[in-house]
BADO-830614 format. One record per residue (C-alpha): y, z, x. Coordinates in steps of 0.001 Angstrom, whole numbers, padded with zeros to 6 digits, always signed. Each point is the difference from the previous one (the first is absolute). Example, Ala and Ser with C-alpha at 12.3 -4.5 7.8 and 13.67 -1.06 7.14 Angstrom:
BEGIN
-004500+007800+012300+003440-000660+001370
END
This chain:
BEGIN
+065599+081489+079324+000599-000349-003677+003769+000039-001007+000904-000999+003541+000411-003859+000142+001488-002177+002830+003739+000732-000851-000541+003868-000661-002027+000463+003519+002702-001920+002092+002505+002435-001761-001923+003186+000600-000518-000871+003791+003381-000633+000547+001632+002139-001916-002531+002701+000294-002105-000462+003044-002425-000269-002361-003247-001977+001429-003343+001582-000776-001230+002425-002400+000408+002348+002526+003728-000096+000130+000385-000094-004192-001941+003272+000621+002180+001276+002660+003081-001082-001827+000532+003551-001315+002211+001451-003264+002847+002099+000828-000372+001639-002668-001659+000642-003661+000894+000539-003594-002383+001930-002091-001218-001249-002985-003024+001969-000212+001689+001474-003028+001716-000327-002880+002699+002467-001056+001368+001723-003420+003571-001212-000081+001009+003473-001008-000859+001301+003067+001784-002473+002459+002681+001826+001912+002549-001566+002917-002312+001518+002692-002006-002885-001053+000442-003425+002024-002247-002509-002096-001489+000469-003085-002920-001300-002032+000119+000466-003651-001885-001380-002731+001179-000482-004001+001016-002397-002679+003068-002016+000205+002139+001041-002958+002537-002711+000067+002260-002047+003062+003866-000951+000086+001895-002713+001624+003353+001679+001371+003149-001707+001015+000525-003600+000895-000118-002491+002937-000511+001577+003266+000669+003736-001403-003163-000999-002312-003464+002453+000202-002661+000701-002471-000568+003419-000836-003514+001215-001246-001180+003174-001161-003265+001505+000256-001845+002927-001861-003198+002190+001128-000102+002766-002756+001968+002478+002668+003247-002114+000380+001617-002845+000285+000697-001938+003351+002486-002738+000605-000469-003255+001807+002432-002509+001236-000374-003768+001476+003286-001752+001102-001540-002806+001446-002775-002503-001614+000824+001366-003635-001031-003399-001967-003425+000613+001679-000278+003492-000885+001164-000364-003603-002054-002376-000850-002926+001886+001491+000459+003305-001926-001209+000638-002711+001042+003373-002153-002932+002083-001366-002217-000875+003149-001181+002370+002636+001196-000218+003527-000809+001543+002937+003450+000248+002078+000521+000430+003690+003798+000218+002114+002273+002659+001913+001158+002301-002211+003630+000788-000429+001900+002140-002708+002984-000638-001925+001675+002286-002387-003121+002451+000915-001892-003249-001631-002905-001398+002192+000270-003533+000800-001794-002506+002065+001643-003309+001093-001500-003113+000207-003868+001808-000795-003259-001972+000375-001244-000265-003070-003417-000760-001542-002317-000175-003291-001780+003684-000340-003250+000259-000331-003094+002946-000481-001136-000499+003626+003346+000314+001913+000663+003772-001991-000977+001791+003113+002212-002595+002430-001096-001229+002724-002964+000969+002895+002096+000699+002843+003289-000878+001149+002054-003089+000489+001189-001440+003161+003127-001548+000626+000368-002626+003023+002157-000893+002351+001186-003851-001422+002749-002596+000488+002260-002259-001307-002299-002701+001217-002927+001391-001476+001935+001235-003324+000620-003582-000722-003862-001354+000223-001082+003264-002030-001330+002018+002893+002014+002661-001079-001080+003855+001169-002114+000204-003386-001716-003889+000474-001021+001485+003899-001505+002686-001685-002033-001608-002589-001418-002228+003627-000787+002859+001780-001780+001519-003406-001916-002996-000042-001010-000237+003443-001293+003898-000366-002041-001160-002376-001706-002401+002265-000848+002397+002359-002009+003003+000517-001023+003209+002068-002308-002346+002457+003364-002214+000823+001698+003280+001553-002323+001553+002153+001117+003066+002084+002366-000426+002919-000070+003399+001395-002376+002688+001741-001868+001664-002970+001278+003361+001802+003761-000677-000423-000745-001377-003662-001898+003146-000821+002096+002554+001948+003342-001439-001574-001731-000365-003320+001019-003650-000036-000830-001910-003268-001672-003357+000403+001955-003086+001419-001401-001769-003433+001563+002943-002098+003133-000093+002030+000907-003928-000556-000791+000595-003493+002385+003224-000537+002810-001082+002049+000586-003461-002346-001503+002007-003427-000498+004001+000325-000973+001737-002853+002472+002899+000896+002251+001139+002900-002506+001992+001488-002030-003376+000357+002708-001692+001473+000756+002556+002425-003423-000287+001059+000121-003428+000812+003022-000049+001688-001360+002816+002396-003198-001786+000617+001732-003815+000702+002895+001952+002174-002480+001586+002174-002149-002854+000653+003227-002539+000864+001214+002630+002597-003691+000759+001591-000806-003980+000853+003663-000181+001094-001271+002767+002586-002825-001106+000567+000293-003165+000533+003098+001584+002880-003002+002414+001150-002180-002131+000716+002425-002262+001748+000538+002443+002044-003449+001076+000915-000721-003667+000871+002735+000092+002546-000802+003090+001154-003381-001309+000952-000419-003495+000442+003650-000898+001600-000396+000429+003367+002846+000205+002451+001383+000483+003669-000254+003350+001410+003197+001246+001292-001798+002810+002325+002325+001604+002540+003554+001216-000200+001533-001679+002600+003095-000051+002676+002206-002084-002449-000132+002850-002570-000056+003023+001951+002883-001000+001854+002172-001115-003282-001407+003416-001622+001144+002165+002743+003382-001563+001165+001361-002770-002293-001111+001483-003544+004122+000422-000929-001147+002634-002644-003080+002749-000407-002221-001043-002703+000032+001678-003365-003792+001442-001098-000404-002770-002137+000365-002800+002115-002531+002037+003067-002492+000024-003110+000872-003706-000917-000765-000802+004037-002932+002245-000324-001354-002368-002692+000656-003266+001222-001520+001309+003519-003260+001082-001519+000092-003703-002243-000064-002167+003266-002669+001779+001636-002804-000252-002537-000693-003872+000628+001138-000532-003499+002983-001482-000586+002988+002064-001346+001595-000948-003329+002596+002621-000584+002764+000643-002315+002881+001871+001393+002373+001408-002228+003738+001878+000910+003108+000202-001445+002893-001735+001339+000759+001219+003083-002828+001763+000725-001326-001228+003439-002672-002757-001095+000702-002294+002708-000127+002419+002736-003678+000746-001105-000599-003893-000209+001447-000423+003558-002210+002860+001583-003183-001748-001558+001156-003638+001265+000160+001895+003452-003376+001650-000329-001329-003661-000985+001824-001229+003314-001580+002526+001905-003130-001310-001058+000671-003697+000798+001261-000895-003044+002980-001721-001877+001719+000793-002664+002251-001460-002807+002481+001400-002260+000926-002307-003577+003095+000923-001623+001034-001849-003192+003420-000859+001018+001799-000763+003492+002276+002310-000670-002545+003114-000262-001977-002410+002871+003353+000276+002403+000264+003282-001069-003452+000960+001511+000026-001947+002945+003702+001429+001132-001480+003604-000384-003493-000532+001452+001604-002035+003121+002445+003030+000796-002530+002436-000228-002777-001973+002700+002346-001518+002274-000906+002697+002531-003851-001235-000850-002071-002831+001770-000378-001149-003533+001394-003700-001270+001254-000141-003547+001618-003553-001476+000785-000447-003743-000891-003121-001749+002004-001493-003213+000918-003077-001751+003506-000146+001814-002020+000631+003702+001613-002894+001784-002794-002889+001186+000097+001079+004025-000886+003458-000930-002720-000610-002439-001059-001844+002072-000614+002995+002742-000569+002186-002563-003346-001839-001436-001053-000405+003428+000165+003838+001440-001874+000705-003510-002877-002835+001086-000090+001816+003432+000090+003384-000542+002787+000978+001951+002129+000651-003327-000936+003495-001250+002159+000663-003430+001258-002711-001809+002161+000960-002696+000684-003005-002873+000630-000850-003419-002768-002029-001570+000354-002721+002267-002167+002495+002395-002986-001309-002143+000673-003747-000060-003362-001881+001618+001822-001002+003276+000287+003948+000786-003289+000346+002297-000640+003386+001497-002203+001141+002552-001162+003320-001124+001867+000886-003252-001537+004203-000318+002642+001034-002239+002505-001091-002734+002554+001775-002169+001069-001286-003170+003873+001250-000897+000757+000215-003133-003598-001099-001446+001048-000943-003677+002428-002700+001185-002654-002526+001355-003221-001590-002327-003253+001144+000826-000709-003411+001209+002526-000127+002683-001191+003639+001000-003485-001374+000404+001533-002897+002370+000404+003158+002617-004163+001059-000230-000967-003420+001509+002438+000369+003145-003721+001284+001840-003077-000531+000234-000143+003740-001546+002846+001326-002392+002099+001616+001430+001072+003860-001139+002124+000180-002948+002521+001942-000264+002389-000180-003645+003097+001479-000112+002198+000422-003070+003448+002288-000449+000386-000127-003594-002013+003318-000960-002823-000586-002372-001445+002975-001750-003744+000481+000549-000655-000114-003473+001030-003828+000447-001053-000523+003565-004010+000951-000509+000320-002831-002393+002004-002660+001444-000895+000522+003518-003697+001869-000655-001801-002474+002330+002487+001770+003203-000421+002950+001612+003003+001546-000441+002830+001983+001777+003013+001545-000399+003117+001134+002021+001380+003103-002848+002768+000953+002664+003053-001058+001203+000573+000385+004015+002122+003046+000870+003700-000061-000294+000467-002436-002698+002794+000907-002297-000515+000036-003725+001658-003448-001247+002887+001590-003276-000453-002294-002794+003039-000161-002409+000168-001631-003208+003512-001294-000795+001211-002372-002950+001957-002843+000055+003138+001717-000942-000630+001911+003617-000122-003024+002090+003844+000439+001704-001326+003741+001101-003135-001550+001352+001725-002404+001837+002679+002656+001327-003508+001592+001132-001088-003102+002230+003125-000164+001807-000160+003913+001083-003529-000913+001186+000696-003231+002039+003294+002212+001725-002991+001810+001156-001330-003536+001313-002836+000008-002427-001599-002528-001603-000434-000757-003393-002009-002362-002137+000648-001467-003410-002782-001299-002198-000283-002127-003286-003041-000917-001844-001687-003238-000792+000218+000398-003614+000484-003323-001679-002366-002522-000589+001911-002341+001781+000597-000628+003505+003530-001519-000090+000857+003339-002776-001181+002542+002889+001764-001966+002723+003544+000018-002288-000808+003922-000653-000548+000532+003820+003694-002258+000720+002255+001815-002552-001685+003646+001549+000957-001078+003262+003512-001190-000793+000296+003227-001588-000817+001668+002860+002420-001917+002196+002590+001181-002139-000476+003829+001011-000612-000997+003560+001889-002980+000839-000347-001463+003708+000930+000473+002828-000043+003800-000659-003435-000549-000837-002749-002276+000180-002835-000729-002379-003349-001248+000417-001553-001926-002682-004092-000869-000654-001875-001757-002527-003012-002129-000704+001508-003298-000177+001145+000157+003675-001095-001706+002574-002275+001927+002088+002254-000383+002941+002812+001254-002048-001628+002279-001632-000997+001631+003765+003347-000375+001649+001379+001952-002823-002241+002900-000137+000322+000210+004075+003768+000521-000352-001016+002832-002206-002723+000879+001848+002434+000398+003148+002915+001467-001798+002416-002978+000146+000104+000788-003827+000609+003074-001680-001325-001538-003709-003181-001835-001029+000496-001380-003577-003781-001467-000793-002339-000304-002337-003334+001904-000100-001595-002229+003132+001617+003050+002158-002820+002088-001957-002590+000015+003124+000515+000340+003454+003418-000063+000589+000293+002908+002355+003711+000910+001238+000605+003778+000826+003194-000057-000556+000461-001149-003659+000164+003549-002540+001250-001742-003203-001749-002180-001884+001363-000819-003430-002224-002107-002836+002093-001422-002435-001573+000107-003548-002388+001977+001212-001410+001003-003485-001662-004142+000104-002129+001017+002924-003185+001870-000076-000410+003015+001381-002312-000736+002989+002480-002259+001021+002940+002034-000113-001980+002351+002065-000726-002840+002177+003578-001091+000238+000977+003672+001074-002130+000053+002239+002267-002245+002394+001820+003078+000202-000367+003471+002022-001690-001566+002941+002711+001393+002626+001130+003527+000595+003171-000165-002679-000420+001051-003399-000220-002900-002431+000786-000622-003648-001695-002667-002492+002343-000691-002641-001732-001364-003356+003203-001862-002021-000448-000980-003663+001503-001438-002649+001110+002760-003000-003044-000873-002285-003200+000780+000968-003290+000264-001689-002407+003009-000086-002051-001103+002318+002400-001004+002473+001630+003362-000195-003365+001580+000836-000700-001944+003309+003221+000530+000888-000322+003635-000162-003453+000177+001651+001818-001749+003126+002888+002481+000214-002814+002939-000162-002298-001205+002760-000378-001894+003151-003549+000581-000364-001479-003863-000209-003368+001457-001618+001552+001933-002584+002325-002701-000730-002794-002417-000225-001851+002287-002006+002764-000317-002430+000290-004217-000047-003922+000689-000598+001135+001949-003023+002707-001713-001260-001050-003783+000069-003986-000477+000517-002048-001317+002738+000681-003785-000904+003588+000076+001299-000842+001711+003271+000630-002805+002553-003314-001309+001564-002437+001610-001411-000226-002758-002672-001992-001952+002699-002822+002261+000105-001292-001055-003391-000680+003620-000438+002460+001286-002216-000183-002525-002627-002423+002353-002454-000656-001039-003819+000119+003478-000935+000464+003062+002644+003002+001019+001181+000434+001185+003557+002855+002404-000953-001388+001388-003142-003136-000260+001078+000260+001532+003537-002630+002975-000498-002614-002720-001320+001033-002229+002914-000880+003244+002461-003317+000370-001496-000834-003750-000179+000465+000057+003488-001912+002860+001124-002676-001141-001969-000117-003599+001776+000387+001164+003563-002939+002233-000574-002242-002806-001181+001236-002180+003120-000633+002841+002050-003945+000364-001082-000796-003389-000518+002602-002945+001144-001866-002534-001160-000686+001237-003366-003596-000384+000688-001538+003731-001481-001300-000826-003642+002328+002193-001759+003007-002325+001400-001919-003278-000722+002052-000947-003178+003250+001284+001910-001154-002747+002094-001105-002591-002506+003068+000668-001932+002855-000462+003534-001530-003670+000909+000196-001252-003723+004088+001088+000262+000361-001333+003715+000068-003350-000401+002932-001178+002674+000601+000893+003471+001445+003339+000391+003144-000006+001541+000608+003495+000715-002158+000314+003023+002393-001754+001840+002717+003377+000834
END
């Protein structure tokens, strides 16, 4: 392209992600200044932000000396007088005016002494055909430092994407979407919208476009997610789990330790109807902490054994793995049923007998961190595997787990950090999806309490009362520097701290962090696990999984440098026995806005929806943790918080189309069609779940 030579297009790709004229097109203003026309300077007013103004320059000062040194101009239009002001470059600009000549002037206004003024104004010779200003309005771009300095400044990425406008035509943007949608939402034309959102002639133009280019970046998203799912639904065949057997009848009826809310019977509903169909079930299941996920996951792994099947359970941690196997051992040793759990610390012997049971069949759960997936792990009928925790492994590692049988097994995803569904029909569209909404009976509300540092001897006073009552309490700090050897000197000097309000041998403290062995790391979360230690001081690795009854503090130091789905996350190792429990957010005196606000959400609800909802609100998709991966939320333009309603009808829209014709085959979808292959050009990842 003209303008862009070898130097510049390195530059703009990596400093941009600039590589084809389609991305200089997609590389959107954020906003425009209006220069459509020109104003009398008697009539600018401080309601005004810029200002263009055209007149004679009367005359031009220089002012002061050295660096207190500006030149001072003033310009006339026959209403007023306007005054303008450079403090940097002033041997350029004086010898570049000229008084008597006509300008036409351009800057944010400002007023002084009730006198309008712009600072540092761009300036140029007036002529006849720039009376009326210009034809629409001008964009301002995104730039850098990088780019500043080799002249691709906002205004040089402008005058590119001008010329590259003027290249093209109508015929190089043909229509994208169903001529119904474009004429029932009175959509303008995709041709019309590139052009408006760089150069509208007015707001109303620009609104347009913006409307049109949102719409159609939020209907592939979910269509592309639609059709996904149709695919599945089917072409991907899988085993039929078709009886309800002695395994899970007898677990149901005499070892189920707890009655089932409504949700999870309608979860178990779903997932019973999913492995009956001979397709195979890729499901999303949803709860807040604490609300009976893996009880629902172990009744399906039982319906799978029932049906000659194995199943496997991948955790992201061996703590959360320990965790499961511990509970799901105690709750089948009355069963016929063998479960083993497989790690990187499994010694060699029982690996050994491990990988062999899997190979024979006469292993039924096995419960793992990722080394369940490694190539040496052989099964003999893998029916059914549940991902823990889904965000913490890649999408190839997850994929390892399909290939386990000659069919895929069923799928089953489960997550405890609460997603609204505003974000989950994008990031996880290709699922079907469920959700536990209830807690089990009899679990106490957890009392969150927001104390300052100034507070910490009462808080600490507070612990003690609670350990006389032989509870358990756990103490948290966050990974906040950038450094590992900074975090692990932050984590020491907390913990010395905390040995001087509860010096041994009165009591004893537990400590866990990522730079332990895992050995170390497990012996010292068992003594807390079995109550030979009344404190856990940690960092957030405690955040999943750890599951001890008995602990009803937990207190996160600086609490206002976590997020808020974490902090919910974190109090969620809380309130799992029959005591009431407290969570205990510390901070330091100063806090900003925003961490005031997420703060206060947590100390109004234990609801992990609502709270989510909030995060949503407060800091945008991108920093919701895994949903990154999905590729899905990374839009150009749309907005999956503002643009939620759009998002709602986007979506309808798509699964409609899918729903008539899958394969985008009727003539009316043909340039739907045409339009999807010409984007997909690499393997889609998100059909693995």
């Amino acid at each position: 392209m003209k303008g862009v030579g070898p130097l510049k297009g390195a530059l703009l790709k990596k400093e941009a992600n600039i590589f084809t004229f389609k991305d200089l097109l997609e590389y959107y203003p954020f906003r425009h200044i209006d220069k459509t026309r020109v104003d009398k300077i008697a009539d600018l007013s401080p309601a005004s932000e810029y200002a263009q103004v055209a007149g004679r320059l009367s005359r031009f000062e220089i002012i002061g000396e050295k660096r207190a040194k500006r030149l001072v101009a003033y310009l006339k239009d026959g209403s007023g007088e306007i005054e303008l002001t450079w403090f940097q470059g002033i041997n350029w600009v004086e010898k570049t005016l000229r008084p008597g000549d006509l300008y036409l002037v351009f800057g944010k206004l400002s007023f002084f002494m009730n006198k309008a003024q712009i600072v540092h104004p761009e300036i140029e010779i007036f002529t006849p055909e720039k009376s009326g200003g210009k034809k629409f309005l001008e964009p301002i771009y995104p730039s850098t430092e990088k780019l500043k300095a080799r002249g691709l400044t906002g205004r040089a990425v402008g005058k590119l994407t001008f010329s590259l406008l003027q290249l093209l035509s109508q015929k190089d943007f043909p229509e994208n979407l169903p001529e119904s949608v474009v004429v029932q939402y009175r959509f303008i034309t995709r041709w019309e919208a590139f052009c408006s959102i760089h150069f509208p002639a007015s707001d109303e133009m620009y609104t347009h476009a913006v409307r049109r280019l949102k719409f159609e970046e939020l209907f592939f998203a979910q269509l592309r997610l639609s059709m996904l799912r149709s695919t599945r639904h089917r072409f991907s065949k899988g085993w039929v789990f078709d009886k309800v057997g002695t395994l899970f009848n007898t677990f149901y009826n005499q070892y189920l330790p707890f009655q089932l809310t409504n949700a999870q019977k309608r979860v178990l509903k779903e997932i019973r109807k999913d492995t009956g169909t001979g397709k195979q079930m890729n499901r999303l299941l949803q709860g807040d902490v604490g609300s009976g996920k893996t009880i629902v996951a172990l009744l399906s792994m039982l319906l799978a054994a029932d049906n000659g099947f194995q199943s496997v359970i991948m955790a992201p941690t061996e703590i959360l793995a320990q965790q499961h196997f511990i509970g799901i051992f105690e709750l089948l040793k009355e069963l016929p049923i063998s479960v083993r759990l497989l790690t990187g610390s499994t010694i060699t012997k029982q690996r050994k007998e491990i990988l062999s049971a899997c190979e024979q069949g006469t292993l039924s759960i096995l419960i793992g961190t990722h080394a369940v997936i490694e190539d040496k792990v052989l099964f003999k009928n893998l029916g059914f595997a549940v991902i823990d925790e889904q965000h913490k492994f890649g999408v190839a590692q997850r994929a390892k787990l399909w290939k386990k049988n000659t069919l895929p097994p069923h799928v089953l995803v489960m997550t405890a950090t609460p997603i609204p569904r505003t974000l989950a029909l994008t990031a996880y569209g290709d699922l079907d999806y469920s959700v536990i909404d209830e807690l089990p009976p009899g679990r106490k509300v957890i009392e969150t309490i927001h104390q300052f540092e100034n507070k910490r001897p009462q808080v600490m006073d507070f612990i003690k009362k609670e350990i006389s009552k032989g509870r358990q309490v756990y103490i948290v700090y966050p990974l906040i520097e950038e450094s590992a050897t900074l975090d692990f000197e932050n984590l020491m000097k907390g913990f010395e701290e905390v040995k001087s309000f509860f010096p041994e041998p009165k009591y004893w403290i537990s400590m866990v962090h990522g730079r332990q062995k895992g050995d170390q790391k497990q012996t010292n979360m068992q003594r807390f696990v079995t109550g030979d230690t009344q404190i856990m001081v940690s960092t957030t690795v405690i955040e999943v999984g750890v599951n001890v009854p008995n602990a009803s503090v937990m207190v996160i130091e600086s609490a206002e440098k976590f997020g808020l789905s974490q902090l919910h996350q974190l109090r969620g190792r809380v309130g799992r026995g029959s005591e009431k429990s407290f969570c205990i957010l510390l901070t330091g005196n100063k806090i900003t806005q925003d961490g005031r606000e997420r703060l206060k959400i947590l100390c109004a609800t234990n609801d992990g929806f609502k709270v989510a909802e909030k995060d949503l609100e407060l800091r945008g998709p991108g920093d919701i943790e895994g949903t990154r991966q999905s590729g899905l939320l990374n839009f150009k333009i749309a907005n999956i918080i503002q643009d939620r309603a759009m998002l709602e009808v986007a979506k309808n829209i798509a699964t409609q189309i899918v729903e008539i014709d899958p394969d985008l085959n009727l003539a009316e979808n043909l340039h739907v069609k045409e339009y999807l292959q010409i984007q997909n050009g690499k393997t889609v990842w998100s059909k693995i779940s």
